[in-house]
C-alpha positions in Angstrom: -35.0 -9.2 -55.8 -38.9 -9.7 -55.6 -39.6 -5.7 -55.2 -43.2 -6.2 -53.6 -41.8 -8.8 -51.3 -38.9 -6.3 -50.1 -41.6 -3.4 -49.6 -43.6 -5.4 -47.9 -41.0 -6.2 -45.2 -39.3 -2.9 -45.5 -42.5 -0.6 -44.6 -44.1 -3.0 -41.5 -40.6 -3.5 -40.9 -40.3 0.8 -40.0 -43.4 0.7 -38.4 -42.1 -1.5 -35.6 -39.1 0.1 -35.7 -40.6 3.7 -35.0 -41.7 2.2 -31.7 -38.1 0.8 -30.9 -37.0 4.7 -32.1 -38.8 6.1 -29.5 -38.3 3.3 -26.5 -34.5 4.4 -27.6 -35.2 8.0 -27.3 -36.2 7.5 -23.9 -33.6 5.6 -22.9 -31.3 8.0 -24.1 -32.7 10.9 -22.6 -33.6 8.9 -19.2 -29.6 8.5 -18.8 -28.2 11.4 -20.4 -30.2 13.5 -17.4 -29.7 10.8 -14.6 -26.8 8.5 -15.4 -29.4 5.6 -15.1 -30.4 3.5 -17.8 -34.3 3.2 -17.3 -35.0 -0.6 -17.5 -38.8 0.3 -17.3 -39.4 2.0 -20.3 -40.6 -0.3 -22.5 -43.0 -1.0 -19.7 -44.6 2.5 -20.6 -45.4 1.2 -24.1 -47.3 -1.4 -22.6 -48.7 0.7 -20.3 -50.2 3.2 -22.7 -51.4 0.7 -25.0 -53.7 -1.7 -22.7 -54.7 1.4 -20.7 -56.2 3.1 -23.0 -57.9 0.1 -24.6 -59.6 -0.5 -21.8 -60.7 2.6 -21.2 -62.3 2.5 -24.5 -63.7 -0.4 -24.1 -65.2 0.6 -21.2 -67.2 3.2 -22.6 -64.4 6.4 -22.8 -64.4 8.4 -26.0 -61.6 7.3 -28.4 -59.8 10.6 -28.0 -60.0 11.0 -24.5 -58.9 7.2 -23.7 -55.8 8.4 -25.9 -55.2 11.3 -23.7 -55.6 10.0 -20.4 -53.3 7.4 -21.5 -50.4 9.9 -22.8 -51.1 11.7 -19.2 -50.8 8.3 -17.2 -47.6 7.6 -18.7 -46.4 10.8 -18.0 -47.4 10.7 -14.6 -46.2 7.0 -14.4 -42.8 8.3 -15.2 -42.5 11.1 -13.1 -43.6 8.8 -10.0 -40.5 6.3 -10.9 -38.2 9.2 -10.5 -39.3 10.8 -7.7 -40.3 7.4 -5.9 -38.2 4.8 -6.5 -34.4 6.8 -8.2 -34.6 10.2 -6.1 -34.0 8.4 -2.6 -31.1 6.3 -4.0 -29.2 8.9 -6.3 -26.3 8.7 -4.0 -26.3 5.0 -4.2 -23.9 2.9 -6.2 -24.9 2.5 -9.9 -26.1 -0.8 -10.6 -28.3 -0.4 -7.3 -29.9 2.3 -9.6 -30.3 0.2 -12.8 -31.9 -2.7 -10.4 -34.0 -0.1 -9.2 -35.7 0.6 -12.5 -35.6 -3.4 -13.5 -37.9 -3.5 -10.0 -40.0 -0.6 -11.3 -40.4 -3.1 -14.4 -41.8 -6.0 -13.1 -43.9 -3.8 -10.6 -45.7 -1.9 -13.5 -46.3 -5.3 -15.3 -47.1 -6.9 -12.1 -49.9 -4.4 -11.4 -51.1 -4.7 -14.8 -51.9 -8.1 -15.1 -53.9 -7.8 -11.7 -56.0 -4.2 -12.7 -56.4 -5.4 -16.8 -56.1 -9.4 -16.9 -53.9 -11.4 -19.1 -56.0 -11.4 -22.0 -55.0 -9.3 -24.9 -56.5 -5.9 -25.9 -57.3 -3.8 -29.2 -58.0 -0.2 -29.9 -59.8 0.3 -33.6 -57.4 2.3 -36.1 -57.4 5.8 -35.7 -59.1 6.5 -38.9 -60.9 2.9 -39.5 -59.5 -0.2 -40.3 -58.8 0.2 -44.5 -55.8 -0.4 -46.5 -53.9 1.1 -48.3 -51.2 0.1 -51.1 -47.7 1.0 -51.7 -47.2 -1.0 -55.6 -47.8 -4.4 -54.5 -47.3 -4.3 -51.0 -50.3 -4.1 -48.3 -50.1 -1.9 -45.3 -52.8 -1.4 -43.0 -53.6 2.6 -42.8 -53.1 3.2 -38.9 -49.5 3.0 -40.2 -49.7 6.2 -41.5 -50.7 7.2 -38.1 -47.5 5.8 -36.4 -45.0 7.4 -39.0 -46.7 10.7 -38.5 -47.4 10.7 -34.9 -43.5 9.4 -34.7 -42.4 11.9 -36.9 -43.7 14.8 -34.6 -42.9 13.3 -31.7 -38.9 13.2 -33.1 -39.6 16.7 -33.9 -41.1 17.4 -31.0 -38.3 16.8 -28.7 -35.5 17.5 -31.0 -36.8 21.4 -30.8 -37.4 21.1 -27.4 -33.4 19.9 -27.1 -32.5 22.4 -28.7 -34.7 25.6 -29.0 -36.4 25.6 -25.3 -34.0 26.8 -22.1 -35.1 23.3 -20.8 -34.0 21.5 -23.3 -30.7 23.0 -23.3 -30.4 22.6 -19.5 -30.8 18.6 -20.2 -27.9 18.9 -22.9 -25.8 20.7 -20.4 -26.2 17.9 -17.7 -25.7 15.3 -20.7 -22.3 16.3 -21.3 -21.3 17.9 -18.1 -23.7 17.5 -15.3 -21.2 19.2 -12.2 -20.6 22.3 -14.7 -24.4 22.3 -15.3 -24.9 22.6 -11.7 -22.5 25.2 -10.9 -24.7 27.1 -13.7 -27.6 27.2 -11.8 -29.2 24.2 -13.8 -31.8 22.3 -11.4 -30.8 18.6 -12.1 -33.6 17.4 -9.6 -36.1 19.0 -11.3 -34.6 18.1 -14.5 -34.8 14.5 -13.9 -38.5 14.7 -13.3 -39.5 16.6 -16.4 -37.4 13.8 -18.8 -38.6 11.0 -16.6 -42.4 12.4 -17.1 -41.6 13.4 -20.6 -40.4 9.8 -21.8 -43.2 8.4 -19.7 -45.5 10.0 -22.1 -43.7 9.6 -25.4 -43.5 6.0 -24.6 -47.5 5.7 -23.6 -48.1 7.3 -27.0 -46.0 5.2 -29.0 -48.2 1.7 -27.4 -51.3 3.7 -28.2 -50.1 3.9 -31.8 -49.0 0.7 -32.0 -52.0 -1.3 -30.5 -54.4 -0.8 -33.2 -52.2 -3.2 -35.4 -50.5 -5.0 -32.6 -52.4 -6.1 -29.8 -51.4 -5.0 -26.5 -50.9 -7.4 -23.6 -49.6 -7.0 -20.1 -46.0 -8.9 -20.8 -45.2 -6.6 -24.3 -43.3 -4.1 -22.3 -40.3 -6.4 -22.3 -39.8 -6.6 -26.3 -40.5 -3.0 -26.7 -37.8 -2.5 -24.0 -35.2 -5.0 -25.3 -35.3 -3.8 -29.0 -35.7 0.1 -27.7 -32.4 -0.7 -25.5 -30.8 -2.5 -29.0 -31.3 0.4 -30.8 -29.9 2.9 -27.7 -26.7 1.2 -28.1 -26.4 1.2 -31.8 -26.9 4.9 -31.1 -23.7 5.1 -28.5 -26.3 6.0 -25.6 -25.1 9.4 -26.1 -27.3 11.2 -29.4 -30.8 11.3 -29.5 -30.9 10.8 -32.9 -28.3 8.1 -33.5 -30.8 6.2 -31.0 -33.5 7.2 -33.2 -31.7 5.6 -36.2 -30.8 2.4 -34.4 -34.1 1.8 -33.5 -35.7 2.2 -36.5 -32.7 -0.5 -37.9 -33.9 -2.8 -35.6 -37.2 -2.9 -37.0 -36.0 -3.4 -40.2 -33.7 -5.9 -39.2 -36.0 -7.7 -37.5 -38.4 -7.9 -40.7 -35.8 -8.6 -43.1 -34.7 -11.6 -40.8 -38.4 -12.7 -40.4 -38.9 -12.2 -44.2 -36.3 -13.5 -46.1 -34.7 -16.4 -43.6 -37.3 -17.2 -41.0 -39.6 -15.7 -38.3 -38.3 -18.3 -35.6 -34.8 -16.8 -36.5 -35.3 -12.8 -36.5 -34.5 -12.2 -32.5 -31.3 -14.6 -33.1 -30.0 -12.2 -35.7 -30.9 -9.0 -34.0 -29.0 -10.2 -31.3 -26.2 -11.9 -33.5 -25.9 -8.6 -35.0 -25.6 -6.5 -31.7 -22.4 -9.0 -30.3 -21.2 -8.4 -33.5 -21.5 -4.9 -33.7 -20.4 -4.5 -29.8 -17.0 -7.1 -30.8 -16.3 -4.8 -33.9 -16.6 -1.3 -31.3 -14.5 -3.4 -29.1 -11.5 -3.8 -31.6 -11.9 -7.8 -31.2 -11.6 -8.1 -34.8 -8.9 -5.9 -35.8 -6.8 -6.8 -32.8 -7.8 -10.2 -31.9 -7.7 -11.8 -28.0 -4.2 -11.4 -27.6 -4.1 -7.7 -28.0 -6.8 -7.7 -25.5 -5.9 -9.1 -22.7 -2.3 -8.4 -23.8 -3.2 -4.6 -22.3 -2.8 -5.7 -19.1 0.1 -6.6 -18.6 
């Protein structure tokens, strides 16, 4: 095996994938508190990305373009909840998953109208150099994703588990009845994740943009691969989520890398049927044992 060849898939290939980790993260927590998965979060990584570029580009200081962008996303996500999921919570399910698929096409919708379709860039957080890992050539804002990635992770995994708030949405993510009849506030609840993945998700496209541009319609491969790697996880850990997004990413270079570039969402996909078939028992029991339960 070429060794520069392989780290030169393998470290772009987490870079991407820490992006898909967090879309997952949101997706996760977004239904563990609401029973709804959020269709529109990978419009927040679109979102933070191509706001705050052009806000820097037209004339806001790096740092506060980055912030304003964070809080937008935030506030983006808080407004879905309360907006468009609060006045259908009693509704049938899928009327709640079309909801946020709505939300989706709204947010891009709006965002081709206020930014235009061209593409925009942010500079790297710390120039545009390179740095080199043996043989293989990495731009440095990379070091920025894994590291602003990293304590994001961190980030929510103590708030999971070390803030009262954080508890509460565990409590509602196994039990959310029992939470209730604690005294948990599920409505409020909602609004915090909603706001919180908002954010996370606005951070991760203002990260993500100074190597890959940011563009109106990019919400909807952040949100496919960020949903991949949600199911990989089981929808039900945070950090089995976190994992199968950042195999994604790899996945996806490897496929691009060593068989071909036009082939690497075929085998991402191919790989998730098979994966689902194999959770499914279809290859230990075969058709007839599955349709042979019903009878």
């Amino acid at each position: 095996m070429d060794l520069s060849l392989f780290l030169q898939l393998l470290l772009p290939g987490l870079t991407t994938g820490c992006v898909y980790a967090l879309v997952a993260l949101g997706y996760v927590l977004c239904a563990n508190v609401s029973g709804v998965v959020n269709f529109a979060q990978g419009e927040f990584v679109m979102f933070g990305g191509v706001l705050a570029s052009w806000l820097f580009l037209g004339g806001v200081p790096f740092w506060l373009a980055i912030l304003l962008a964070t809080l937008a996303g935030a506030a983006l996500g808080a407004l879905q909840e309360v907006v468009t999921l609060a006045p259908v919570r009693h509704r049938p399910q899928f009327i709640q998953i079309t909801t946020t698929v709505g939300v989706a096409v709204v947010i891009r919708g709006i965002t081709l109208i206020a930014f235009g379709k061209d593409p925009l860039s942010l500079p790297g957080f710390s120039g545009e150099g390179i740095f080199f890992v043996l043989d293989a050539v990495l731009p440095v804002q990379s070091l920025w994703v894994w590291g602003a990635t990293a304590a994001l992770l961190l980030a929510t995994f103590f708030f999971l588990r070390r803030t009262e708030t954080g508890r509460a949405v565990r409590a509602c993510s196994i039990n959310l009845q029992a939470a209730r009849l604690m005294g948990v506030n599920a409505e409020r609840l909602r609004i915090v994740v909603f706001a919180v993945s908002g954010a996370t998700g606005a951070l991760a496209g203002v990260i993500i943009t100074p190597i890959v541009l940011s563009s109106w319609d990019a919400g909807i491969a952040y949100g496919l691969k960020g949903f991949l790697g949600a199911i990989l996880g089981g929808f039900r850990s945070a950090s089995a989520a976190v994992f199968g997004g950042l195999g994604i990413g790899l996945l996806e270079a490897f496929g691009a890398g060593y068989i071909s570039s036009g082939w690497k969402d075929f085998i991402v996909y191919g790989v998730l049927l098979a994966y689902l078939l194999a959770r499914g028992g279809v290859f230990l029991r075969g058709r007839i044992a599955q349709t042979g339960a019903g009878h």
